[in-house]
C-alpha positions as CSV (number, residue, x, y, z in Angstrom):
1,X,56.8,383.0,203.6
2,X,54.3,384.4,201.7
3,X,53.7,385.7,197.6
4,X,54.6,389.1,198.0
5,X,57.8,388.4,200.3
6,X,59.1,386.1,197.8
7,X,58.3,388.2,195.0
8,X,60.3,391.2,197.2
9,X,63.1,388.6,197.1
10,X,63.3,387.8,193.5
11,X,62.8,391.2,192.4
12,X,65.8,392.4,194.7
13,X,68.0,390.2,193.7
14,X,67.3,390.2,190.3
15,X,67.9,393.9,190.5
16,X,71.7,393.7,192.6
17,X,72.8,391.1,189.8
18,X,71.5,393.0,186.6
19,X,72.9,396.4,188.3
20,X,76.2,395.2,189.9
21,X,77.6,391.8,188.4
22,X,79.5,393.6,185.8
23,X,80.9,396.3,187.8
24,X,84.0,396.2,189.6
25,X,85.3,399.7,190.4
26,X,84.9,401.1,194.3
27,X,81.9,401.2,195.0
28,X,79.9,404.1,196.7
29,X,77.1,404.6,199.9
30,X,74.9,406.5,197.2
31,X,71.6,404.6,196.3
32,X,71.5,402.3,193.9
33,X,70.2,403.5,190.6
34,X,66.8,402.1,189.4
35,X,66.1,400.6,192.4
36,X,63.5,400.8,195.2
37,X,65.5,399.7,198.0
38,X,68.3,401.7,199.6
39,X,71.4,400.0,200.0
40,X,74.2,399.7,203.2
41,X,77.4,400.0,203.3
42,X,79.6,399.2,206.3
43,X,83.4,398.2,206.8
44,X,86.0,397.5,209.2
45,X,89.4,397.7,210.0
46,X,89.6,395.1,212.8
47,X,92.1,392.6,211.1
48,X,95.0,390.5,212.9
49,X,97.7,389.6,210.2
50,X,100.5,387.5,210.7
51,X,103.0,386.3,208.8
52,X,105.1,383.1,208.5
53,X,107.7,381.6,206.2
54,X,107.5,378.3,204.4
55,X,110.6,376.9,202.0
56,X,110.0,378.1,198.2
57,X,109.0,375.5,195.5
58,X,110.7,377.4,192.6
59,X,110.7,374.9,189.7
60,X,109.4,375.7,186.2
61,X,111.6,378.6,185.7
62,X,112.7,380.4,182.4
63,X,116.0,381.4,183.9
64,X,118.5,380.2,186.9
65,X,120.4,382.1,189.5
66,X,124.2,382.0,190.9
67,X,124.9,384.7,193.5
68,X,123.3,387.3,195.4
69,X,120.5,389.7,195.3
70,X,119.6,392.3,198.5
71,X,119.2,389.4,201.0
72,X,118.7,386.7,199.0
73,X,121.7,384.3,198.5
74,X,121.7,381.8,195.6
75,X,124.9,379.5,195.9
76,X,124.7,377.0,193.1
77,X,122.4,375.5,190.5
78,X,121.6,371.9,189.9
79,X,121.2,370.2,186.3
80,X,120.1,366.9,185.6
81,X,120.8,366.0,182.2
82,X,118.4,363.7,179.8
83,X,119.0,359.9,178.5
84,X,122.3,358.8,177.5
85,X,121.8,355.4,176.9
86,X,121.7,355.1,173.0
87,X,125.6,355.7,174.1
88,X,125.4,351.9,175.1
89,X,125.3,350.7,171.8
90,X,129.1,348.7,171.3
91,X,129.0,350.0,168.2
92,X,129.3,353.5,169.3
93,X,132.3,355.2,170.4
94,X,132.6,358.8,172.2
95,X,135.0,361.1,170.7
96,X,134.4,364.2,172.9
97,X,131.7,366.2,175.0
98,X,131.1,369.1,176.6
99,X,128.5,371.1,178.8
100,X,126.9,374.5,177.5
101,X,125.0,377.2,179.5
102,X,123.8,380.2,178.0
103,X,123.8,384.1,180.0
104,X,121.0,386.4,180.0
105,X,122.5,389.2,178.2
106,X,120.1,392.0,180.0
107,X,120.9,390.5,183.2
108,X,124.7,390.7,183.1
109,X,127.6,393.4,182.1
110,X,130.2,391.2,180.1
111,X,131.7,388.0,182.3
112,X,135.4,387.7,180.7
113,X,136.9,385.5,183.4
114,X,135.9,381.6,183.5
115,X,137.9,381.0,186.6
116,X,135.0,382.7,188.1
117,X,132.8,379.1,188.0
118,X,132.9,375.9,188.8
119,X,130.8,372.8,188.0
120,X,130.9,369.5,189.6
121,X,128.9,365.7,189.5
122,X,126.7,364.8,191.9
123,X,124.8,361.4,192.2
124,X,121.1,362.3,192.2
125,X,119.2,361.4,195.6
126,X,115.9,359.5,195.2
127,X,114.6,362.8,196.9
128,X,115.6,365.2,194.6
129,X,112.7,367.0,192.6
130,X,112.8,370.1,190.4
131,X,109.4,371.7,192.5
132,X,110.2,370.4,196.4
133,X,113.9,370.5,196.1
134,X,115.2,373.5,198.1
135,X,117.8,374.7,201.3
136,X,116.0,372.9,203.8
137,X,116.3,369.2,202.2
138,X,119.7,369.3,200.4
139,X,121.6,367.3,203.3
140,X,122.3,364.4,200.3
141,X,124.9,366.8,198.6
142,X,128.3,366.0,199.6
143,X,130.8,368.5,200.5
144,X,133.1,367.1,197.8
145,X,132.7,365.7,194.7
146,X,134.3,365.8,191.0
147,X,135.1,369.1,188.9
148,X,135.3,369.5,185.4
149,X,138.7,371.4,185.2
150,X,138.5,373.0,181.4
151,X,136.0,375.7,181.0
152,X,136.0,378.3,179.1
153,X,133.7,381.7,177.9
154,X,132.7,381.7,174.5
155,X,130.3,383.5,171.9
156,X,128.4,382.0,169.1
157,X,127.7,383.2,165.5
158,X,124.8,385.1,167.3
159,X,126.8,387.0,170.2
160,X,125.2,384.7,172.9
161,X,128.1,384.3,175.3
162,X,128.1,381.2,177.0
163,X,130.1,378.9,179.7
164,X,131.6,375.8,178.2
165,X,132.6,372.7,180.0
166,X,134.7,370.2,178.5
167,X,133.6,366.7,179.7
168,X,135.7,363.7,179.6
169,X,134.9,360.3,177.7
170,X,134.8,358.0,179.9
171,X,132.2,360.3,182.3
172,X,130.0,360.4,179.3
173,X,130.2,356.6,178.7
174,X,130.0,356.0,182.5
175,X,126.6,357.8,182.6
176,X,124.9,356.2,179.8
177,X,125.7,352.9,181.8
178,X,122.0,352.5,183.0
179,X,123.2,350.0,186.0
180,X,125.0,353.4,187.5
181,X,122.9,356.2,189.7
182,X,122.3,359.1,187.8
183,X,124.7,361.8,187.9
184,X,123.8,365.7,187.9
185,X,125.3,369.2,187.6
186,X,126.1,371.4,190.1
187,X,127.2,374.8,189.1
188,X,128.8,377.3,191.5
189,X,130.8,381.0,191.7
190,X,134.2,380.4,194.0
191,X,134.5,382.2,196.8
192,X,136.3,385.0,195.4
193,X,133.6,385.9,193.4
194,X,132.1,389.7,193.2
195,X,128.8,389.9,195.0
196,X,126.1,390.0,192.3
197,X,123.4,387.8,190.8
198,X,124.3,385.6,187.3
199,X,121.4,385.2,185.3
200,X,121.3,382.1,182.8
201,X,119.0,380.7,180.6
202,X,117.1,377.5,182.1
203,X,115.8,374.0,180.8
204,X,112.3,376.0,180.9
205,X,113.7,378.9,178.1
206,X,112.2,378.9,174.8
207,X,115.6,378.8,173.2
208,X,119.5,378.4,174.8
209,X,118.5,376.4,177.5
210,X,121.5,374.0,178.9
211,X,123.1,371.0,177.5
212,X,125.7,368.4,176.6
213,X,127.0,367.8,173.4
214,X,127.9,365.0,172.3
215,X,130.4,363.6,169.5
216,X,130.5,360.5,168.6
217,X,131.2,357.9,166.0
218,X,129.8,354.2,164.7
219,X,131.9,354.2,161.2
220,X,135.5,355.9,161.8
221,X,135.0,357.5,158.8
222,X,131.7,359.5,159.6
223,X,131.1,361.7,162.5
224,X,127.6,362.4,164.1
225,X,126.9,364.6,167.1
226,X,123.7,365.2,169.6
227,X,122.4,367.0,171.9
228,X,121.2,366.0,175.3
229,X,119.0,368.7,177.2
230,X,118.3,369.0,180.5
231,X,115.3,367.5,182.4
232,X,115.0,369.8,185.2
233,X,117.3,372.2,186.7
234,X,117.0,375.1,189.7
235,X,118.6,377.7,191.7
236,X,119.3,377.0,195.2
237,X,117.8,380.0,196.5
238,X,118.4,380.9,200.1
239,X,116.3,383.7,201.1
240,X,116.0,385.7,204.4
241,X,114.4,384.3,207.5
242,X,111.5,386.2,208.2
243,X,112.2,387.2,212.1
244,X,112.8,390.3,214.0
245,X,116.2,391.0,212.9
246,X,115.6,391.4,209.1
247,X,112.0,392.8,209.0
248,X,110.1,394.2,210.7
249,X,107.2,392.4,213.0
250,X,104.8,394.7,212.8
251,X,104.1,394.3,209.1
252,X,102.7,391.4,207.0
253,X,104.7,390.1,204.3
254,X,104.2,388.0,200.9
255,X,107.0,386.5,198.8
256,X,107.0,383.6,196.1
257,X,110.6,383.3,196.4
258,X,111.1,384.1,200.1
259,X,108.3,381.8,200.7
260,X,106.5,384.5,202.6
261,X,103.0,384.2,203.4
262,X,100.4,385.6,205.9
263,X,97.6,384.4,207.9
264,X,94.3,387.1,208.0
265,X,91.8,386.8,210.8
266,X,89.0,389.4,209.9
267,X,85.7,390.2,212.5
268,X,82.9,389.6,210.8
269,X,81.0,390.1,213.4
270,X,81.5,393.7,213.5
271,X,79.8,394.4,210.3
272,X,76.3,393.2,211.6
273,X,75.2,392.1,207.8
274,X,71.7,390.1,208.3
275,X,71.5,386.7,206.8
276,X,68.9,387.7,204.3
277,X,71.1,390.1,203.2
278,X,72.3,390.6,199.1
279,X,76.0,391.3,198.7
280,X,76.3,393.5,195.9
281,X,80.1,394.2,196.4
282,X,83.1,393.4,199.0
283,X,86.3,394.2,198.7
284,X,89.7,394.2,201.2
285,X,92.5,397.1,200.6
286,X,95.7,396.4,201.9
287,X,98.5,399.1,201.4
288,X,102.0,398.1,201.0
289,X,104.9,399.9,202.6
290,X,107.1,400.4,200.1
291,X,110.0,401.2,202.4
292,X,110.2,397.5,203.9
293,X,108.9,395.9,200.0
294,X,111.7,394.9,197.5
295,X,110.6,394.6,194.4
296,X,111.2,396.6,190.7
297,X,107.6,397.0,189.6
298,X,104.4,396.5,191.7
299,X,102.3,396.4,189.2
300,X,103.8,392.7,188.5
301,X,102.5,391.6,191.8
302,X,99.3,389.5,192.1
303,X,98.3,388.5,195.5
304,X,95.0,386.2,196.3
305,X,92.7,385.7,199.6
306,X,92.5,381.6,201.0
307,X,89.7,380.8,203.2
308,X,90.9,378.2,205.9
309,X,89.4,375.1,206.6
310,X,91.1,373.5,209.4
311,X,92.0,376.1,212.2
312,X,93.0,373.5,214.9
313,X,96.4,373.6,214.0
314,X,96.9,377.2,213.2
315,X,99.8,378.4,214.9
316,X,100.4,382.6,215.0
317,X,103.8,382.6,215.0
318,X,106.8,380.9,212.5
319,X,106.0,378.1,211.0
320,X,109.0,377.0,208.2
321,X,109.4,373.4,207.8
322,X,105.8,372.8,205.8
323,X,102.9,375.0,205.6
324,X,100.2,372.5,207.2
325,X,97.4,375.6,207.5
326,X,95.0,373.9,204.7
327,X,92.6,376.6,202.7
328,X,89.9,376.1,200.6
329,X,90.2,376.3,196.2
330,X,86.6,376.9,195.5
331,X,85.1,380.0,194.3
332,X,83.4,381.7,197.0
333,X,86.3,380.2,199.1
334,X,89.2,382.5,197.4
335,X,88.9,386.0,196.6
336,X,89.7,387.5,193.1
337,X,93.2,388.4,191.9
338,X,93.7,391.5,193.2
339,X,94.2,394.8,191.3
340,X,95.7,397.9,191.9
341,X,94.4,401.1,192.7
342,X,96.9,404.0,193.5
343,X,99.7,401.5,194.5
344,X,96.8,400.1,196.7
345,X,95.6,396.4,197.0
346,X,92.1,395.5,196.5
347,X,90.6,391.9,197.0
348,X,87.2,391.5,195.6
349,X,86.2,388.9,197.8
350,X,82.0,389.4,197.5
351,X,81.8,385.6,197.1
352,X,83.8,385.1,200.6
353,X,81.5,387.5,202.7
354,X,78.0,386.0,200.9
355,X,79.0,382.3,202.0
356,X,80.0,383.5,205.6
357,X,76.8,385.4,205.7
358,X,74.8,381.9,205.5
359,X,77.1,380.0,206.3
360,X,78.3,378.0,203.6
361,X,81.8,377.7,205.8
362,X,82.9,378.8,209.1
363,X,85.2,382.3,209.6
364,X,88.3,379.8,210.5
365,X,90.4,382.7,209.2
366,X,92.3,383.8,205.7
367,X,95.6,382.6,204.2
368,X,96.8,385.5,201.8
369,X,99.2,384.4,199.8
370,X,101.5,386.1,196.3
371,X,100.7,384.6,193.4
372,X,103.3,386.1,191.2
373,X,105.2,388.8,191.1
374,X,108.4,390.5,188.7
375,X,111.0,388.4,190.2
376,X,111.4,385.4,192.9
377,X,113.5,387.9,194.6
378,X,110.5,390.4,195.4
379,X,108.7,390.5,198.6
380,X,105.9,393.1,199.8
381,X,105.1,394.9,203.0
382,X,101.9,395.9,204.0
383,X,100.7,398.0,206.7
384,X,98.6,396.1,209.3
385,X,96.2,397.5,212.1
386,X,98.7,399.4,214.3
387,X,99.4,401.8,211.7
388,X,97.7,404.5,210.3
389,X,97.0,402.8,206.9
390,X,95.7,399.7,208.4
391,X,93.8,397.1,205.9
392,X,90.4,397.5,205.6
393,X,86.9,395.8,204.2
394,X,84.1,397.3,202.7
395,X,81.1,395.6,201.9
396,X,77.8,397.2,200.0
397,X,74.5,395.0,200.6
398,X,70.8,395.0,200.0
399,X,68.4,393.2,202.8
400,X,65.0,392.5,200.6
């Protein structure tokens, strides 16, 4: 190549990144100010999206769930409890416990009935796990097991309203004996229940998260109380199968909490972008149907684009037991968090469309995935190609 070609080249680019790198609005097919080269546009609309369903990992959260939300259906919540064993000391002697769980007050009318809930002791299985525990690996809980029988709905000093378990003695004493599996929690609504969704504060909240307390005594004469939090502790949350009868197959779907995600194959091809040439910017638009979406706010929803890299497996239909369709994490391997733009999606994903254009990976196809949203119990619907707001890409390049 010779001086005045690379020279060309340098200049170019040096022009794109000084113009463009700290815009990020929609870009137009007008010339480029201050530069001597014009610049191309081009896009498409020939995408293929499908989506599948894999089980949620729902950990980490600052509230937990009993009941029901649209389709969602949340049956119980499980509570393992911290370390009992300074309990072991002969010294000590147990004079009585009991179990506390806080409500969200936004998130519920008054609950005046206890006979409304019910929590019973489960032996923890080696499986369990607060992040991989969820309806499709829960065979280890038994159909029966023991209830605590006195509970009762109380207020504190500060008008939190609460549930409150009395535990017997010897079940406290019995689980600080380390020789002993671990016991856990398992709070449910009875059957006669009204259909709604009970919001409580979690392990995870800054403040009235769950726990036992604890009264106890070494000296008869003095008595000394703790407090044992909980370790980890989730809702059961079954949500809807994604199939034909409950949405509908012509859309793509995202959910964190429905476990709803969607694989994106996108032709390339079609844009005829030289190898030489500079991206200056690329973004995707998807627009969700809010008719088939659930959700409060969309403006809580952030969504990302997953380059794949292993399509040998890739299966475009169902896939529910584990999501084995690897992507990439690196940064021209993932697009931007997307942002909204008149309640429409848009992906920057410039760094995706430069490494295909030399390619620094093969097109093996996308993964696009929700990376949050308002609540677990949210899903989105977008449009796809047969409709007449299909997704579409739009790149803006320079060829030196």
């Amino acid at each position: 190549m010779s001086s005045k070609n690379i020279l060309i080249i340098l200049i170019a680019v040096f022009v794109a990144v000084v113009t463009f790198s700290c815009e990020e609005d929609i870009f137009t097919t007008e010339n480029l100010p201050d530069s001597f080269l014009t610049p191309h546009d081009t896009s498409t609309t020939d995408f293929k999206i499908i989506s599948y369903q894999v089980p949620p990992q729902l950990g980490g959260m600052d509230s937990l769930n009993v009941g029901s939300i649209g389709k969602f259906v949340i049956p119980f919540i499980l509570l393992k409890p911290g370390n009992l064993d300074f309990l072991n000391a002969s010294l000590v002697t147990v004079d009585s416990a009991y179990f506390r769980i806080t409500f969200v007050p936004l998130a519920n009318d008054s609950i005046d009935d206890n006979s409304f809930f019910e929590l019973g002791i489960i032996e923890v299985d080696s499986g369990y796990s607060e992040n991989s525990t969820n309806h499709t690996n829960i065979d280890w809980i038994p159909d029966e097991y023991p209830k605590l029988p006195e509970v009762s709905i109380t207020e504190d000093t500060l008008f939190n309203q609460f549930l409150k378990f009395e535990i017997d003695t010897s079940r406290i004493i019995a689980w600080a004996d380390t020789s002993k599996p671990d016991s856990m929690f398992i709070l449910k609504l009875v059957e006669e229940f009204p259909t709604e969704l009970i919001t409580f504060y979690s392990s995870e909240s800054s403040n009235q998260s769950p726990f036992i307390e604890v009264f106890y005594h070494i000296d008869p004469d003095t008595s000394k109380d703790t407090t044992i939090l909980m370790v980890s502790d989730i809702s059961l949350i079954i949500p809807p199968e994604l199939n034909v009868e409950n949405f509908d197959s012509t859309r793509a779907y995202v959910s964190v909490g429905a476990g709803f995600r969607s694989l994106v194959s996108i032709n390339f091809d079609s844009l005829k972008i030289p190898r030489d040439a500079v991206v200056i910017k690329a973004h995707i638009e998807l627009t969700p149907d809010s008719v088939k979406s659930h959700f409060l706010t969309i403006n809580n929803f952030e969504i990302r684009l997953f380059a794949l890299t292993d399509s040998a497996d890739v299966n475009w239909g169902d896939i529910f037991d584990e999501d084995n369709i690897f992507h990439g994490a690196s940064t021209d391997m993932k697009s931007n968090v997307s942002s909204l733009d008149d309640s429409i999606f848009k992906l920057n994903v410039k760094n995706i469309v430069q490494a295909l254009i030399v390619d620094r990976f093969e097109n093996l196809g996308f993964k696009l995935l929700a990376t949050n949203s308002g609540s677990v119990y949210d899903y989105l619907s977008f449009f796809t190609q047969q409709s007449d707001s299909p997704p579409r890409l739009e790149v803006l390049y320079e060829v030196p």
